[in-house]
C-alpha positions as a Python dict, from the first residue, in 0.01 Angstrom:
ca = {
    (1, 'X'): (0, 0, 0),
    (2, 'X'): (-296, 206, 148),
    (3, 'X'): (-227, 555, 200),
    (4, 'X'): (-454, 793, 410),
    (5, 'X'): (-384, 1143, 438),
    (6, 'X'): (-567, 1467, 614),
    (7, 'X'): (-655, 1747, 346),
    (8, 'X'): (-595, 2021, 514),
    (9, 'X'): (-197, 1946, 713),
    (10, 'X'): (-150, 1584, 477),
    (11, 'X'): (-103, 1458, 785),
    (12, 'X'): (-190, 1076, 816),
    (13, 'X'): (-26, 710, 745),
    (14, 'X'): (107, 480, 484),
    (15, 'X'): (82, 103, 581),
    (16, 'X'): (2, -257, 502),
    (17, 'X'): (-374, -222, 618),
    (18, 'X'): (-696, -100, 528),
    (19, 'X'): (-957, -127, 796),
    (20, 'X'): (-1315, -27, 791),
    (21, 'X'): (-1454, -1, 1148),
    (22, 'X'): (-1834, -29, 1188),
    (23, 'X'): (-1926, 116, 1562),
    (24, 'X'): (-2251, 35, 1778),
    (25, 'X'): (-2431, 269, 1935),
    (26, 'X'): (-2244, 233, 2251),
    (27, 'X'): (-1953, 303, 2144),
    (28, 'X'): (-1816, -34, 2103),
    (29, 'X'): (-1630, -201, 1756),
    (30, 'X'): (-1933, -399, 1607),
    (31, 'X'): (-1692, -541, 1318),
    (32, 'X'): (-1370, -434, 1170),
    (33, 'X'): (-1321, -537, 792),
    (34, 'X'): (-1027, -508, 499),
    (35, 'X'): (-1150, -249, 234),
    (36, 'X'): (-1244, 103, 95),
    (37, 'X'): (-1385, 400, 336),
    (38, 'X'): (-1782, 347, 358),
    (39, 'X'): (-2060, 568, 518),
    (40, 'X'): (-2099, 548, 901),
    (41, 'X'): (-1764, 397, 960),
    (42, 'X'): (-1427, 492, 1076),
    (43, 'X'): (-1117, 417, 851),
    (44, 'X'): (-781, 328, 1010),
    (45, 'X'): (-448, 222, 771),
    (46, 'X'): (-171, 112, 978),
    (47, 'X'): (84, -159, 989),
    (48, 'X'): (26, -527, 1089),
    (49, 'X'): (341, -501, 1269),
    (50, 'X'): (531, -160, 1468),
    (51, 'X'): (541, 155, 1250),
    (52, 'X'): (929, 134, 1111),
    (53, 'X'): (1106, 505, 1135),
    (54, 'X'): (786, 617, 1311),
    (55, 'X'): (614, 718, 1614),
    (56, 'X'): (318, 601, 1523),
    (57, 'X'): (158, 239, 1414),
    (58, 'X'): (-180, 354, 1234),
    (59, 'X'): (-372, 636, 1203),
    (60, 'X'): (-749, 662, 1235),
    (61, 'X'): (-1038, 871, 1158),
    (62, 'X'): (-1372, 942, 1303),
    (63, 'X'): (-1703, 812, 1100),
    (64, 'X'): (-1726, 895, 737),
    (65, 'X'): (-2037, 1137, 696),
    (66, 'X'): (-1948, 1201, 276),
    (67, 'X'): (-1823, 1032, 21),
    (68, 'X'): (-1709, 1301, -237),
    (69, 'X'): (-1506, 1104, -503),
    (70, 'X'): (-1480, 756, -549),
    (71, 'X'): (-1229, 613, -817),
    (72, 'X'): (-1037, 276, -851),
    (73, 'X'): (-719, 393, -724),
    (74, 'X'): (-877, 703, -435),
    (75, 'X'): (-1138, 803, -242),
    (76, 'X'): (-1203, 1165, -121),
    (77, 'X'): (-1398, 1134, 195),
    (78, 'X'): (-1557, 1314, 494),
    (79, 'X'): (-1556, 1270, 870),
    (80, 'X'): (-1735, 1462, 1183),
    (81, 'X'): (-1460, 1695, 1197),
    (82, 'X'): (-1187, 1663, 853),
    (83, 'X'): (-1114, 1601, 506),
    (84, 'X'): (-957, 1238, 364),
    (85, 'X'): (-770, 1120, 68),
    (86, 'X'): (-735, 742, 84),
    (87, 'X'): (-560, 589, -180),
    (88, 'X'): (-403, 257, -302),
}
């Protein structure tokens, strides 16, 4: 189950999904895919159905500018404005 978490509060999400969310220039989703943080995109994990025991469904970041560790099992990432562990 993916798990992505903010260094600096751990705050974040733990759900059934993994998506990596390319943007166009505009502003608008250009293609949203299952998988592992990537340059240039935005990650969101959430559930496919409501959040259970939570006020919240998903939880997503802005683009990834950095990858800074990439292992089987985690990936240590940067956005425009915080620090990311995702892990599986």
């Amino acid at each position: 189950m993916p798990i992505l978490r903010r260094t600096r509060d751990n705050a974040g999400y733990q759900g059934s999904s993994s998506e990596i969310i390319a943007w166009n220039d505009d502003g608008t989703v250009k293609s949203i895919k299952q998988g592992r943080p990537e340059v240039g995109c935005s990650v969101r994990v959430g559930t496919v159905t409501a959040g259970t025991f939570s006020n919240i469904d998903w939880w997503m970041t802005t683009e990834v500018t950095e990858i800074m560790e990439d292992t089987p099992d985690k990936v240590r990432f940067k956005t425009k404005n915080s620090e990311y562990v995702w892990q599986v």
